[in-house]
C-alpha positions in Angstrom: 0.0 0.0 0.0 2.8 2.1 0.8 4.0 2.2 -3.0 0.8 2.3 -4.1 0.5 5.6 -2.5 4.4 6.7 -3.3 3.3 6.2 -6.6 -0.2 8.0 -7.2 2.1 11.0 -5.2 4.8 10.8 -7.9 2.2 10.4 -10.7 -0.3 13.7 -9.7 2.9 16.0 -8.9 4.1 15.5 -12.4 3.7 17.9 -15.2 2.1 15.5 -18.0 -0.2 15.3 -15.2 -1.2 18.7 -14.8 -1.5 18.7 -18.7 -3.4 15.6 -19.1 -5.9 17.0 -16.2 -6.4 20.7 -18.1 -6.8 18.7 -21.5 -9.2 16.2 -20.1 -11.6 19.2 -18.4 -11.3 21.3 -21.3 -12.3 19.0 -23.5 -15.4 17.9 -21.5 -16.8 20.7 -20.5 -16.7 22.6 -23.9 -18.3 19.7 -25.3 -21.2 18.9 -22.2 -21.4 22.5 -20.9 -24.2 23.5 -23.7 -25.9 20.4 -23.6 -26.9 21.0 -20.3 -29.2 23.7 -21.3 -31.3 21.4 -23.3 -34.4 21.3 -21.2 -34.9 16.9 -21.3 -37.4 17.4 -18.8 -39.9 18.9 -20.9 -41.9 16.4 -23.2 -41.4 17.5 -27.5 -43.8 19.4 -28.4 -43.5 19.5 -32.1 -41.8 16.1 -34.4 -39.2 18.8 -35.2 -38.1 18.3 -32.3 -37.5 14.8 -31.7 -33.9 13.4 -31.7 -33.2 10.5 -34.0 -32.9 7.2 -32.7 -31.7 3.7 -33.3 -35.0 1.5 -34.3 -35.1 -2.3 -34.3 -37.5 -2.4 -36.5 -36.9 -4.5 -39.6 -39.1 -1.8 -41.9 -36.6 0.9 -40.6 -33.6 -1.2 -41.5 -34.8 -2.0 -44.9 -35.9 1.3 -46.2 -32.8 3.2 -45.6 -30.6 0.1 -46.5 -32.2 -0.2 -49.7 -32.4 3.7 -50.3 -28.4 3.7 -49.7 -27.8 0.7 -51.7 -30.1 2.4 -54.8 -27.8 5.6 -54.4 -24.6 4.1 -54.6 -25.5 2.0 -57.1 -26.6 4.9 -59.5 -23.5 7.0 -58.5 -21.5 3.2 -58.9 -19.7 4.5 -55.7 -19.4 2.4 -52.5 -17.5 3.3 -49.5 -15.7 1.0 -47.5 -13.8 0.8 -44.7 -10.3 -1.4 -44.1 -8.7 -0.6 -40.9 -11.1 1.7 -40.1 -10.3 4.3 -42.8 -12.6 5.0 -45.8 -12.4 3.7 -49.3 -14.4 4.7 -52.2 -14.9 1.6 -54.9 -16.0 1.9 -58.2 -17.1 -1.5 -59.9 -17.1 -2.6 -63.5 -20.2 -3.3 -65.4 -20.9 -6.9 -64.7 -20.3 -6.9 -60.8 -22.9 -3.4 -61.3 -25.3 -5.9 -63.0 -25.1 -7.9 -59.9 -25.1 -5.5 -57.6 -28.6 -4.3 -59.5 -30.3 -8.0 -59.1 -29.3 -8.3 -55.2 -30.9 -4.6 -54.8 -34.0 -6.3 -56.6 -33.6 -8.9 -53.5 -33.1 -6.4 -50.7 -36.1 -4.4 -52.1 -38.3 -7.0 -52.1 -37.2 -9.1 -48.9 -39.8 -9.9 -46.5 -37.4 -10.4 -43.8 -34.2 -9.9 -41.6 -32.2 -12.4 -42.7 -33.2 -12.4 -46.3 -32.4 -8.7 -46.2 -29.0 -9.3 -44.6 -28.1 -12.1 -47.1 -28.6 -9.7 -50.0 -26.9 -6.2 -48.3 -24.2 -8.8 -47.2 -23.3 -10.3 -50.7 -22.9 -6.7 -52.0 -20.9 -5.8 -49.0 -18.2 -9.2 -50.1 -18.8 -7.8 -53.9 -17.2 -4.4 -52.5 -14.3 -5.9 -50.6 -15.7 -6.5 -47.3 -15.7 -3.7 -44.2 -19.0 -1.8 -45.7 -22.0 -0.5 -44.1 -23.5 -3.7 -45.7 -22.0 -6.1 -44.0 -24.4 -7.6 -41.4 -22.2 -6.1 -38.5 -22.7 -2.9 -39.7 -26.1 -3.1 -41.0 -27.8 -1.8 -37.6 -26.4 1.5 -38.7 -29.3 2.1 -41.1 -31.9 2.1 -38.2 -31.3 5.3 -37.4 -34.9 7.3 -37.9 -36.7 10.3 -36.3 -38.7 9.4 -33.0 -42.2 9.1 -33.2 -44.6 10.8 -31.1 -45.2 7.3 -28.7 -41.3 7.0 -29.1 -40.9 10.7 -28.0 -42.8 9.9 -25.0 -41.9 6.5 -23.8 -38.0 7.9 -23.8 -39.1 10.9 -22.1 -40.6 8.5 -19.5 -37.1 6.7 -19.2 -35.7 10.1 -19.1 -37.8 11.0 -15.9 -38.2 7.4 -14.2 -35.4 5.2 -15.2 -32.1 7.0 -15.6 -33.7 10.0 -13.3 -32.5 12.7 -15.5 -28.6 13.0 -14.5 -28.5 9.1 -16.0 -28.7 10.5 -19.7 -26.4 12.9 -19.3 -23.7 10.6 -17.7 -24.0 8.3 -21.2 -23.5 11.2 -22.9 -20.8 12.4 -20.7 -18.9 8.8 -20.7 -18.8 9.3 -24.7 -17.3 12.8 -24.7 -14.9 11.2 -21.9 -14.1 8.0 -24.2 -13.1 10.1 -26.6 -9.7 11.1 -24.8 -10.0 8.7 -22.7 -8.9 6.2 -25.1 -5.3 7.7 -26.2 -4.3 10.4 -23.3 -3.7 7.7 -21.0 -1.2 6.0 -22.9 0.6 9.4 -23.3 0.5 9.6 -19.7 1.8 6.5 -19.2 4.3 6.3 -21.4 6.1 9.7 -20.4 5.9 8.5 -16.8 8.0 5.3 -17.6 10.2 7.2 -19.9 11.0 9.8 -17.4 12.3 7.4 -14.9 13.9 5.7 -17.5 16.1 8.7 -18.6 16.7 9.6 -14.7 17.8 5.8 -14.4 15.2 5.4 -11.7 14.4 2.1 -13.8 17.8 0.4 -13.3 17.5 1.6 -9.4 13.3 0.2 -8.8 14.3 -2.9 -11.0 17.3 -4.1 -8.6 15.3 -3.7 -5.1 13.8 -7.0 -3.6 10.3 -5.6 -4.5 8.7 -8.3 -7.0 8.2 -7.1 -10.4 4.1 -8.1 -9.9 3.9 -5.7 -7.0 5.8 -3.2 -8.7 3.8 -2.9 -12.0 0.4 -3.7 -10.8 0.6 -0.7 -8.0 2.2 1.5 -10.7 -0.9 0.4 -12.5 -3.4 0.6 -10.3 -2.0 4.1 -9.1 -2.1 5.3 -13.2 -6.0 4.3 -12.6 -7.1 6.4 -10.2 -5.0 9.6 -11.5 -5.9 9.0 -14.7 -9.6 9.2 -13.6 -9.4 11.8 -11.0 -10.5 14.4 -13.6 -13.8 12.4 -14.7 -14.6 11.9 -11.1 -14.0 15.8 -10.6 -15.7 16.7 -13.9 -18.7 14.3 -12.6 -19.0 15.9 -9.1 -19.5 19.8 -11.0 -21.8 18.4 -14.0 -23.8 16.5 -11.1 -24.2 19.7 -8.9 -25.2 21.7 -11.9 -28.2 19.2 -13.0 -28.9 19.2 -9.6 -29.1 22.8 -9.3 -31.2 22.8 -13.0 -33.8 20.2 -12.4 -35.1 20.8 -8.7 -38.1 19.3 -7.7 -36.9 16.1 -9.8 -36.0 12.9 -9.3 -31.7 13.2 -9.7 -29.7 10.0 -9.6 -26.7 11.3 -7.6 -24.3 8.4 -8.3 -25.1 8.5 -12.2 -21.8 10.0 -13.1 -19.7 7.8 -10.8 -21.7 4.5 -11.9 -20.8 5.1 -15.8 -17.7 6.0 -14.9 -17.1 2.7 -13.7 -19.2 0.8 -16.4 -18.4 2.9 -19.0 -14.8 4.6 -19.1 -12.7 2.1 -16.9 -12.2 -0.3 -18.8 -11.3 2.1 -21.6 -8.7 3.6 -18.8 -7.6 0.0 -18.2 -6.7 -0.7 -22.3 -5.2 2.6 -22.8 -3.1 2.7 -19.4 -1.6 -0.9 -20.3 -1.1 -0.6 -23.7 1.7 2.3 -22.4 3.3 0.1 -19.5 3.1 -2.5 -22.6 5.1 -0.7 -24.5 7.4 0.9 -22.0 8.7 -3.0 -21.4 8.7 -3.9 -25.1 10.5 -1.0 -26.6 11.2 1.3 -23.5 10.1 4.9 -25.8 6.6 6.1 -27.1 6.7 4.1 -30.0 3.5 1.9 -28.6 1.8 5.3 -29.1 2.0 4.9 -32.4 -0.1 1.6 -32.3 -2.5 3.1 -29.6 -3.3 6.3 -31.7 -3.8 3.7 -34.7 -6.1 1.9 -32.9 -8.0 4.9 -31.4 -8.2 6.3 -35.0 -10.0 2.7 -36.3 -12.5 2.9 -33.7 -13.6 6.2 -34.2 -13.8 6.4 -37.6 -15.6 2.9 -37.3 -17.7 4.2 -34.3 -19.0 7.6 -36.0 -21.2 5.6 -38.8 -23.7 5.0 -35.8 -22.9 7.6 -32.6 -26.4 7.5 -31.0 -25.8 4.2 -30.2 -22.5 2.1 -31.0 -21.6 -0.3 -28.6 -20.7 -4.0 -30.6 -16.6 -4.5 -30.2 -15.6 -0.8 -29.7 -12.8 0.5 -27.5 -14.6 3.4 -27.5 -18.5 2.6 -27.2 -20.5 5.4 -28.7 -23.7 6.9 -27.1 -23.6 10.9 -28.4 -27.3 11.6 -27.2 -29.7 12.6 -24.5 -32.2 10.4 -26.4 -32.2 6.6 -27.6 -32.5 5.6 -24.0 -34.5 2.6 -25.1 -31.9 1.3 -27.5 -29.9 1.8 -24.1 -31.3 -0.2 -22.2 -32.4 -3.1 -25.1 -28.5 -3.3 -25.7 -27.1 -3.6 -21.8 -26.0 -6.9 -22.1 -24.0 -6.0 -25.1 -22.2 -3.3 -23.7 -21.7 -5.3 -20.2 -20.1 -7.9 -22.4 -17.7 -5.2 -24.6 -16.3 -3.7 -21.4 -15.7 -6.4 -19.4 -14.2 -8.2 -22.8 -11.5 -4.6 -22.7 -11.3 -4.9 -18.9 -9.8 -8.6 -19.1 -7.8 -7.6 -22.3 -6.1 -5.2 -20.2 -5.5 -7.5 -17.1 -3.6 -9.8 -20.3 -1.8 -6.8 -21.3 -0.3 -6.0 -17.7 0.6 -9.8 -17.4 2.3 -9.8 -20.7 4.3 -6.5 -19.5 5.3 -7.8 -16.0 6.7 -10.8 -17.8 8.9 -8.6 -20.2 10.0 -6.4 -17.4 11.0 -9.7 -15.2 12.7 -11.0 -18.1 14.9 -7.6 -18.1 15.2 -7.9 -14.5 17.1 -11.2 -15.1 19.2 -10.0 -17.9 17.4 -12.4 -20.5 15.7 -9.4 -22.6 16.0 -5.8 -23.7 13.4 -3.2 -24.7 13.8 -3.4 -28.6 15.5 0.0 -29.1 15.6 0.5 -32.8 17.9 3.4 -32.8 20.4 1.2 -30.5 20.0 -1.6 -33.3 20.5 0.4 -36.1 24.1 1.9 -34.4 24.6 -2.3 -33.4 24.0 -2.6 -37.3 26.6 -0.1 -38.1 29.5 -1.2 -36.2 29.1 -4.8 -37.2 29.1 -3.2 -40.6 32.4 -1.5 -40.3 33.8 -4.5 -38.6 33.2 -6.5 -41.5 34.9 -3.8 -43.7 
């Protein structure tokens, strides 16, 4: 506990923390500051002024599926998506022919999984990674609320997430955003500063085994790294508070998506930097993290009022769609804790590394120290 503690000291006096703290508050509050003037206790008076939402209706599904399909095919443009980056693809005449007979199909399917099967042998026609494909092809459910749907979310609003509740989801998908590559940063600078002090050289000989070492490390990273959220939480929560009195507030809403919502986010992005402090001992592992956080928000923003599936980052930008919410629980349950283990696997994998170097039977892969190794054998050979 005592190094735990040394640790979160070390870690909130630093100046990448006080950095990381300003960027993380910034960016929340200029981003949930003016929603909070959007009045969600008040039922829509008007349709033009009810949010979209994610149906799961097949009819929903089918129409804006098949009006997509009918527009790219008349523009012969599809867009695709390898690695998460777009891709427009142009098609010759006879895979246009086909794409015009499996638009007959998805026109005149009756249902799901006769519509899927057609949108899904375009999507393979295309090269694969389209909004066709049947993991993407929620993303067309996204419709206007009707006037029952306006009312049965404004319920959920009132009764089930008690107001604060919808702006906490929309709060944990602002906070994903940064939360899913400023960690790494973080973490990486931290390891790299005591490497550079020789700190490293000093912690690694002491009798204190590498496990305790890196998991209070990591479990110290964890709470600083969320020390803004729970601070941003705490003056968001005292100003719905202060907005909606005479309501029901749910105090703890903040704190409880916090928890659900950004750790295991946190957990990913704090171990992917201990990671790569042991494998290559600089901030080239912020290369891969800042690729992976690019996939999954390119990937993410097709369907941002309600993206859960295999994201990193889970997307829920609304105060609406609460339904879809709470229909999809189990799926987002099953993404985080899916991360949350991923980045138990990570820490393992980095505590076994950093043993190894403890033991003198591995190095952090330095390239620039490999290509001067490369060099001098060079010259020796000359």
């Amino acid at each position: 506990m005592k190094l735990f503690w040394m640790e979160v000291k070390r870690q909130t006096t630093s100046l990448t923390f006080t950095i990381y703290t300003l960027l993380v508050m910034a960016f929340v509050l200029l981003n949930m500051w003016p929603m909070l003037a959007r009045n969600v206790a008040a039922l829509p008076t008007s349709t033009n002024s009810y949010d979209d939402i994610t149906a799961t209706d097949f009819q929903t599904r089918k129409t804006n599926g098949v009006g997509q399909l009918r527009y790219d095919y008349q523009h012969n443009t599809y867009v695709t998506y390898p690695l998460g980056f777009a891709k427009t693809v142009t098609l010759p005449k006879a895979d246009q022919a086909r794409v015009r007979s499996l638009l007959t199909q998805a026109n005149q399917a009756e249902t799901q999984a006769t519509l899927v099967k057609a949108l899904g042998q375009v999507d393979r026609l295309i090269g694969g990674q389209s909004a066709y494909s049947s993991q993407n092809i929620q993303g067309f459910a996204s419709r206007p609320m009707t006037k029952a749907e306006a009312r049965q979310d404004h319920n959920l609003i009132l009764k089930k997430d008690r107001i604060s509740g919808t702006f906490a989801r929309l709060f944990a998908d602002y906070a994903g955003i940064v939360m899913g590559i400023l960690p790494t940063v973080v973490v990486i600078a931290y390891c790299y500063a005591d490497r550079r002090s020789r700190a490293t050289t000093s912690l690694q000989s002491k009798m204190t085994s590498t496990w305790r070492l890196v998991g209070s490390r990591y479990l110290a990273s964890l709470v600083t790294l969320l020390m803004p959220i729970f601070l941003m939480g705490i003056v968001l929560t005292i100003q719905i508070a202060l907005h909606y009195q005479g309501y029901q507030i749910d105090y703890l809403a903040f704190f409880k998506m916090t928890g659900l919502w950004l750790l295991p986010t946190v957990m990913v992005s704090s171990a992917v930097g201990f990671l790569s402090d042991a494998l290559f001992g600089n901030f080239l592992g912020f290369v891969v993290q800042i690729g992976w956080w690019l996939s999954t928000m390119m990937i993410g923003a097709r369907q941002v009022a309600g993206n859960y599936g295999w994201l990193l980052i889970p997307r829920h930008n609304s105060l609406h769609n609460v339904a879809y919410y709470e229909a999809h629980l189990p799926e987002l349950l099953f993404n985080r804790l899916t991360y949350a283990a991923l980045a138990i696997g990570f820490i393992c994998l980095a505590v076994v590394l950093l043993n190894l170097q403890r033991g003198g039977k591995f190095h952090a892969i330095n390239f620039e120290t490999l290509g001067r190794v490369r060099t001098q054998s060079q010259r020796v050979q000359h």
